[in-house]
N, C-alpha and C positions, 0 to 999 in steps of 0.2 A: 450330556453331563461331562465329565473331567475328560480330557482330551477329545473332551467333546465332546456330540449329546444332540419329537414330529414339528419341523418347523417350518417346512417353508410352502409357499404355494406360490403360481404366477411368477410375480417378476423375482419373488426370493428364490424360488424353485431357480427358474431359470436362469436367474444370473450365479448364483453360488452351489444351490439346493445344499444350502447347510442350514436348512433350517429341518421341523424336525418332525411332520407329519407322519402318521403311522397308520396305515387302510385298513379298514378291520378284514380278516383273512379268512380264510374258510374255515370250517364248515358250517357257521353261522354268519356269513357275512351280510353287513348291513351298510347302508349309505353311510358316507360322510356327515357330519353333521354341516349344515349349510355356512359358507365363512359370513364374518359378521361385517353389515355394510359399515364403513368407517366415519366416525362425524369429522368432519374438514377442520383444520385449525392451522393458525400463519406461527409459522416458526420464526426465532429471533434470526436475523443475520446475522454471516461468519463476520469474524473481526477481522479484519486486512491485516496479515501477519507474512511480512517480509523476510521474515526470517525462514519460514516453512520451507519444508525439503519433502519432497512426495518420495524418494527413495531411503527416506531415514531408515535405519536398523531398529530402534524403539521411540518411543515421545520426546527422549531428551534431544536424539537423534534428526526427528524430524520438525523440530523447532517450536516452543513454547511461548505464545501471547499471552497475557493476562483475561480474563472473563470479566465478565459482567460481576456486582456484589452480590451474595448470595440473595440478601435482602431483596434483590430487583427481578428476582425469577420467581416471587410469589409462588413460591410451595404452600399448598396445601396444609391444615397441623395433620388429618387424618394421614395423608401421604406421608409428612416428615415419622411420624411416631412409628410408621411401620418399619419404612427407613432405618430408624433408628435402633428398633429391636434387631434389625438384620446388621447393621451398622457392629453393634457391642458384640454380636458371636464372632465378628471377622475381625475383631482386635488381637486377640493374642497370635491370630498370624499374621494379618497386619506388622506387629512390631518382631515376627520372628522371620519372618522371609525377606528373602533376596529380595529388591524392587527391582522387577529386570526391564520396567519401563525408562530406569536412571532418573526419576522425578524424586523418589523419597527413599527416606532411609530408614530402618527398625523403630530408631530412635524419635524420630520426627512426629510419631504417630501415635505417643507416650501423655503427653498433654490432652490429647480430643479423645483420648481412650478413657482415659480416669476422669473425665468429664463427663464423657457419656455413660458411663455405670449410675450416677446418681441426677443425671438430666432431667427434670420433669419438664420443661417446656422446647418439644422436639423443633422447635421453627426456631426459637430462640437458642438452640443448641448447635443447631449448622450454621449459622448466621455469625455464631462468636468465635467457633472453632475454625471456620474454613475460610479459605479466597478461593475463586474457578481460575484455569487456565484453559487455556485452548491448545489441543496438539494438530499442526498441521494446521490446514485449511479447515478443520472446524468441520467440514462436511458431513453428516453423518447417514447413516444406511442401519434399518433396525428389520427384523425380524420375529417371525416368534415359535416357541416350540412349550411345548406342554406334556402330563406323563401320559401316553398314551394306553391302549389294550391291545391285546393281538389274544390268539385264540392257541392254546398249546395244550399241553401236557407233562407232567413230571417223567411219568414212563411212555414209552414208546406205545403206538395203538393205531389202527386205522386210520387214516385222515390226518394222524402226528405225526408226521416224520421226515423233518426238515431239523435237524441236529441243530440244539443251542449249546454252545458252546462258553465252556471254564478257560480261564489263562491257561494255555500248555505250560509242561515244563521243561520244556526244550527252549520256549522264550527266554532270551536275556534282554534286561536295559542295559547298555555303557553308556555312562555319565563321561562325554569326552573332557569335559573342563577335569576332568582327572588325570587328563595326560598331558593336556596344553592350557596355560593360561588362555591363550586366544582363542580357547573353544569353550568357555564360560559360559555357564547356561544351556548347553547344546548335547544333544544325548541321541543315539539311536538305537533302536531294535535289530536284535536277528538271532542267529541261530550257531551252533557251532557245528562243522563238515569236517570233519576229517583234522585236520590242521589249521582248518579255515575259517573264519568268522564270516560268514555270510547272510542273504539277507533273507528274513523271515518269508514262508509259502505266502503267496497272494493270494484274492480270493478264489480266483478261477481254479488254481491248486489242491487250494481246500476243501472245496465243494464235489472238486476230483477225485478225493481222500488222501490225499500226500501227505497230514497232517497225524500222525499217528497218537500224539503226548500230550491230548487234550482231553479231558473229562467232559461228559456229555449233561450237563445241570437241568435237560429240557427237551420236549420235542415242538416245534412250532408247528401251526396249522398250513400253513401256506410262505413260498421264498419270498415274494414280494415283502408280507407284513415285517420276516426280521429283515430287510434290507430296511427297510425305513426303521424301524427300532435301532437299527446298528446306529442309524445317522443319528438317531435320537439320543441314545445312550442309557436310556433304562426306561422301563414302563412295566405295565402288569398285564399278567400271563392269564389268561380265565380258563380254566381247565373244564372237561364236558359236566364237571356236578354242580358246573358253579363256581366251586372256592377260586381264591387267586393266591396268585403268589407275586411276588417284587422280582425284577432281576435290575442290575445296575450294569455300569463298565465297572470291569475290572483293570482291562489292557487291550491294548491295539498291534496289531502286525507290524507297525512299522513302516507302512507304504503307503504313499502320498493320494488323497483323499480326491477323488475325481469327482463333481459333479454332473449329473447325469441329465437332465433338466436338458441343461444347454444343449449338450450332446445331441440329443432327441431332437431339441428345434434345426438345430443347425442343419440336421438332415432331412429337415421334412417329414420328419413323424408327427411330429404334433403343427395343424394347422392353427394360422391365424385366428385368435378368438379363443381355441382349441385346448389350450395350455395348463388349466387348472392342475392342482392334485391330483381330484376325482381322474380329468384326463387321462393323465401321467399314468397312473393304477391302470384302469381300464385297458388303457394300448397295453401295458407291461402283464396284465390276465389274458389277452384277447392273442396275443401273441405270444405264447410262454418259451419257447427257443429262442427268437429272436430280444425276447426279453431280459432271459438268461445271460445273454452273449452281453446285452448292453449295461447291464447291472456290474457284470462282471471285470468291466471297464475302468470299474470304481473298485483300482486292488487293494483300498483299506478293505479291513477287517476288525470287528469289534468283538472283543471276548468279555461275558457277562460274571454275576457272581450273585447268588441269592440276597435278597436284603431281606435284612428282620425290621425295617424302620421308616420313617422318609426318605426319600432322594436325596442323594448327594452330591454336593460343586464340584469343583475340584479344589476347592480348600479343606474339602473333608469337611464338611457341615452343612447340615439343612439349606435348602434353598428353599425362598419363599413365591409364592403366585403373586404375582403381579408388583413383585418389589425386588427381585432377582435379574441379573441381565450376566450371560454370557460375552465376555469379552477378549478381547487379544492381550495377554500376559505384557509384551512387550511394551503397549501402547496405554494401557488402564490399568496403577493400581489393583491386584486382587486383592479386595475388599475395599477397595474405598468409593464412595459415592458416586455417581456420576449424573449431570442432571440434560435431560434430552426434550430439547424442543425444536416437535416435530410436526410435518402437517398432518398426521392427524391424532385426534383430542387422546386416545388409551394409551399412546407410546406416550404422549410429553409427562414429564415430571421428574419425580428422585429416584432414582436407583442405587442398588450396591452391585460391585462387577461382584459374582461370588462362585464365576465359572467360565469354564472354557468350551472351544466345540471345533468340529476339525478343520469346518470351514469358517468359522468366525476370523478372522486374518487381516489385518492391517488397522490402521488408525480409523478410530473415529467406528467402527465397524462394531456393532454390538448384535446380540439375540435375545429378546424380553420372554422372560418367565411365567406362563401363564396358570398352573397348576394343574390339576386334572379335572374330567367330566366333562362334558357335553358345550360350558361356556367356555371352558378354557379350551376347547377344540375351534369352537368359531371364531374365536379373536386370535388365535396363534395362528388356525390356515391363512386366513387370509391377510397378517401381519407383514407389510411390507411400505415403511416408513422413512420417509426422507427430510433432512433439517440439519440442526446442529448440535455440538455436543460441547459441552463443557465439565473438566474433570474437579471434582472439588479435591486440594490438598489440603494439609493444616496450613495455619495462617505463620506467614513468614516462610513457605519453602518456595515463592518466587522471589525472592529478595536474595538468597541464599542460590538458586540457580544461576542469576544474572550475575554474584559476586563472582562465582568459581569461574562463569564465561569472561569476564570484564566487562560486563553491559548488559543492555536488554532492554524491555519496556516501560512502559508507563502502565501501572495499571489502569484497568477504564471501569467510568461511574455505574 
């Protein structure tokens, strides 16, 4: 969830592992549920955009072609109408937040806002309000992550006691663009030393106990299940009578998010063929020191916070299954639509970006939203989708980009 958030298996595991599977952990542990075989489907091609910059800083940065009309990506109504209820909660921050992709402005967002509150026909309401653009080369890489379960406890007890962990109060955020114009948007974590602002405990630290100013909201059954919930960013806690409880993120350490996946291959822990989730788990139980040590590699850290409600984006509102996608701040609009055709049939369609995650990172780079239970576990393990992506803005902010540049495209039919 917000800065981030069971999702990934195989090639997501292994090329990013920000996605956001979560192994069920002892002392009832059970298999995986099996990932879901994928139905094949041909993705549209990228538009040839000579303008793209692969090292742009956000979308404006990394250069903007026109898309296809919306009309020509045959959305679904069932798909647009859910869209569209996810759509209208992400308006009022929509038009209250910073765009730090540089694509749109508060303002811009004002017209398909008050549109969309009284819309009855959701196909015919993206079609009048929007144009697509393309960031970049259009390439896209999708994922998937769902709320998962792990096996805990409120109070400490046998079998419980792997500390879940509240925001300390020794964490600070700095907001740098409060000291420099050129650090706009840009903020870090840590801690205060004596005189000195330094950088918040890692995990290896914390797991050490060097972490003293954090409330304890949890005990987990097993390290693995919250290492993957960390990646995840919330899911529910099944305690031994049964009942459950929510935990969510609240905040992060401040240290850059390593995935482990790769790690693993690189070194010959996981064989060819080998590589699954289930895998992944298996080595990291069968091996628990040397597991430790590799987990550990990965010095984010996720601090939780009890929820009384649904999951939450990082827009601070409900995220939906199968109509929610974690995206890069920089690069997509939070909250505006994005529509993804991919090769295969459960990624392609309309989304709203309505969240973040630590490895979700660069253009075109999304994570789909699958809910919870047993199907949204088979279609997010094994979510690893490739194609292309187009962002829907309001109608006239490519007209409006290319004035400010002095030029630009043609839109395409």
């Amino acid at each position: 969830m917000p800065g981030k958030n069971w999702t990934i298996l195989s090639a997501a595991l292994l090329s990013a592992c920000g996605a956001r599977i979560v192994p069920p952990s002892p002392p009832t542990a059970r298999e995986p549920v099996p990932v879901r075989k994928p139905v094949a489907s041909t993705p549209l091609p990228p538009i040839t955009n000579t303008n793209a910059v692969p090292a742009g800083a956000n979308a404006a940065g990394a250069g903007v072609v026109a898309g296809p009309a919306v009309t020509s990506l045959n959305i679904d109504r069932t798909r647009a109408a859910k869209a569209l209820t996810a759509f209208r909660l992400s308006c009022r921050e929509l038009m209250r937040r910073t765009d730090q992709s540089g694509l749109t402005r508060g303002a811009d967002w004002r017209a398909a806002c008050a549109a969309a509150q009284t819309a009855s026909d959701p196909q015919a309401f993206f079609a009048t309000s929007f144009e697509t653009v393309q960031v970049g080369d259009g390439r896209a890489f999708a994922t998937g992550y769902y709320i998962p379960e792990i096996q805990g406890s409120r109070v400490r007890r046998a079998g419980y006691e792997v500390p879940i962990y509240g925001r300390p109060t020794d964490l600070i955020d700095v907001d740098l663009g409060k000291f420099s114009d050129g650090l706009k948007g840009k903020s870090i974590r840590g801690r205060v030393e004596g005189r000195s602002f330094v950088p918040y405990y890692d995990r290896a630290q914390i797991e050490a106990g060097a972490m003293t100013q954090a409330p304890i909201i949890g005990w987990a059954a097993g390290r693995v299940a919250l290492f993957f919930l960390q990646v995840q960013g919330s899911g529910d806690v099944r305690q031994p009578d049964g009942s459950t409880f929510r935990i969510g993120y609240d905040s992060q350490n401040g240290r850059d998010y390593t995935g482990i996946g790769k790690l693993m291959k690189d070194r010959g822990l996981l064989q060819p063929g080998r590589a699954s989730m289930q895998d992944i788990v298996a080595w990291l139980r069968a091996n628990p020191d040397r597991g430790r040590d590799i987990m550990r590699e990965n010095k984010s850290y996720v601090f939780f916070r009890v929820l009384d409600g649904p999951p939450l984006g990082a827009l601070g509102l409900p995220v939906t299954g199968g109509v929610t996608v974690a995206a890069d701040a920089r690069f997509i609009p939070l909250g505006a639509p994005v529509f993804l055709s991919m090769d295969r049939a459960d990624a392609t369609g309309l989304w709203i970006a309505q969240d973040t995650g630590g490895a979700i990172k660069g253009s075109n780079r999304v994570d789909t939203f699958w809910g919870g239970g047993p199907e949204a576990e088979a279609i997010a393990g094994g979510m690893s989708a490739r194609g292309t992506a187009f962002v829907l803005v309001p109608v006239g902010t490519l007209a409006r980009l290319q004035g400010s540049a002095g030029g630009g495209t043609t839109p395409q039919p």
